[in-house]
C-alpha positions in Angstrom: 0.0 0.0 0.0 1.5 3.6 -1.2 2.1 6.0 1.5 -0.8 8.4 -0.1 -3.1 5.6 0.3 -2.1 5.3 3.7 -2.4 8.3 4.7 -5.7 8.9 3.0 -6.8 5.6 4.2 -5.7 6.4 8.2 -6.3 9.9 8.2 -2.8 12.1 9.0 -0.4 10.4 10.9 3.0 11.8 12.6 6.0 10.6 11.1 8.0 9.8 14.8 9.5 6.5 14.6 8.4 4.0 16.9 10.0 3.2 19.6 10.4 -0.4 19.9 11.2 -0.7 16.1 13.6 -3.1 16.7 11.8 -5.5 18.6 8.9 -5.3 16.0 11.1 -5.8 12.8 12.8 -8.9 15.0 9.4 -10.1 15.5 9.5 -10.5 19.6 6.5 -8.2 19.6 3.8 -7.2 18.0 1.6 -3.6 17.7 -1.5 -2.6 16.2 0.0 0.9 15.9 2.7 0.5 14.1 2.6 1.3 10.3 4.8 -0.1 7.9 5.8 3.1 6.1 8.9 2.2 3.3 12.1 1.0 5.7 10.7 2.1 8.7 8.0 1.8 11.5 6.2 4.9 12.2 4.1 5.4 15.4 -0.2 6.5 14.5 -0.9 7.7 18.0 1.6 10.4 19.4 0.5 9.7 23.1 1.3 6.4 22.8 4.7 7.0 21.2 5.2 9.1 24.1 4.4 6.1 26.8 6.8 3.9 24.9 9.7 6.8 24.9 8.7 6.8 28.8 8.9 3.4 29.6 11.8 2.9 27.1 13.9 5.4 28.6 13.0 3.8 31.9 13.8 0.4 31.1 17.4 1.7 30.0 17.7 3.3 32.9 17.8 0.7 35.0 18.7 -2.2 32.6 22.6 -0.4 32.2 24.0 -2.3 35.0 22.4 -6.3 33.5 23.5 -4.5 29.1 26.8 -4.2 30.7 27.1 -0.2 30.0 29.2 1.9 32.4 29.3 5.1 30.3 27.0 7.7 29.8 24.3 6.9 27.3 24.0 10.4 25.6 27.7 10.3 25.2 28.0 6.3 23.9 24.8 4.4 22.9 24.4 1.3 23.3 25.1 -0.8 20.3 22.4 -2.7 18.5 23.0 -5.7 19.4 22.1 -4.1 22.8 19.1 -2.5 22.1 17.7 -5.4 20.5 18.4 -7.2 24.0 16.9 -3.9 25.7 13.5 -4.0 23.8 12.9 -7.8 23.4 14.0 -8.7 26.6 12.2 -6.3 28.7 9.2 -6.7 26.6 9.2 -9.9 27.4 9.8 -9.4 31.2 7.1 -6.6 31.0 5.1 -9.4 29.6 5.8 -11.9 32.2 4.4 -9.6 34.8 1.9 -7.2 33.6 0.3 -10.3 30.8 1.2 -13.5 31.8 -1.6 -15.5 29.9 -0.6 -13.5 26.3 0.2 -15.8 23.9 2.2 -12.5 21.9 4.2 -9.8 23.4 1.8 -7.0 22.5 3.0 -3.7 22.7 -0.1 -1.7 23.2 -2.1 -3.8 25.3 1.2 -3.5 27.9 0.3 0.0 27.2 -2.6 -0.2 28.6 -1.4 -2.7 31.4 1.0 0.3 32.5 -1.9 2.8 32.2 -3.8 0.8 35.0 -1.1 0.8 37.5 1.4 2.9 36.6 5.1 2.9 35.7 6.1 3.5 39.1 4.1 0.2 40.7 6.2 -2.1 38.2 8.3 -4.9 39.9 11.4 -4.2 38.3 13.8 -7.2 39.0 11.9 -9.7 36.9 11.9 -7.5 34.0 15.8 -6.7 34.8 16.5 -10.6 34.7 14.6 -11.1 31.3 16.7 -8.2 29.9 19.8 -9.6 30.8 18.9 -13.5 30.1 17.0 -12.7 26.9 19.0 -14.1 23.7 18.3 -14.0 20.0 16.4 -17.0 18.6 14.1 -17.4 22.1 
């Protein structure tokens, strides 16, 4: 489908990326708003975009010690090999504690999880664990 036709089709959307690209184009997780726009994933609902920046930024945060990063992450970011551990890993750990019975790591239904009881109420450790035991290929 053309990007016109999406457009026209969707109504106008922003062109921010979305955040957990990486885990979507590995296929650990799934999103109903994410759109497939040429090479990239693009984001239809800014609010939501902004929740994921939140809760990405968050998970980094306390995931440097289990990625193995000392230095300062606006001065070296991490590499891609540890995002993709980052975003599928603590996707997964999110998973395990805010949507145990999904059969798919669904991005926006966590969303909505988090929206219920907040960002603050998560038990981190588990999520920490998954980040740090999660491999490719799992």
């Amino acid at each position: 489908m053309s990007t016109a036709l999406t457009r026209s089709a969707r109504g106008d959307i922003n062109h921010l990326p979305c955040v957990f690209s990486t885990a979507l184009q590995q296929r650990c997780a799934v999103c109903s708003l994410a759109l497939h726009d040429a090479d990239q994933l693009l984001c239809t609902q800014p609010l939501a975009r902004a929740a994921c920046a939140s809760l990405h930024g968050q998970m980094r945060d306390k995931s440097r010690f289990a990625l193995g990063l000392r230095s300062n992450p606006l001065t070296h970011p991490a590499s891609s090999a540890d995002d993709l551990r980052l975003q599928c890993g603590g996707l997964q750990g999110l998973r395990s504690e805010l949507d145990p019975d999904a059969l798919a790591i669904d991005v926006q239904r966590l969303l909505e999880r988090l929206h219920e009881g907040g960002l603050e109420a998560l038990a981190w450790e588990p999520i920490l664990r998954a980040i740090g035991q999660w491999q490719p290929g799992r």
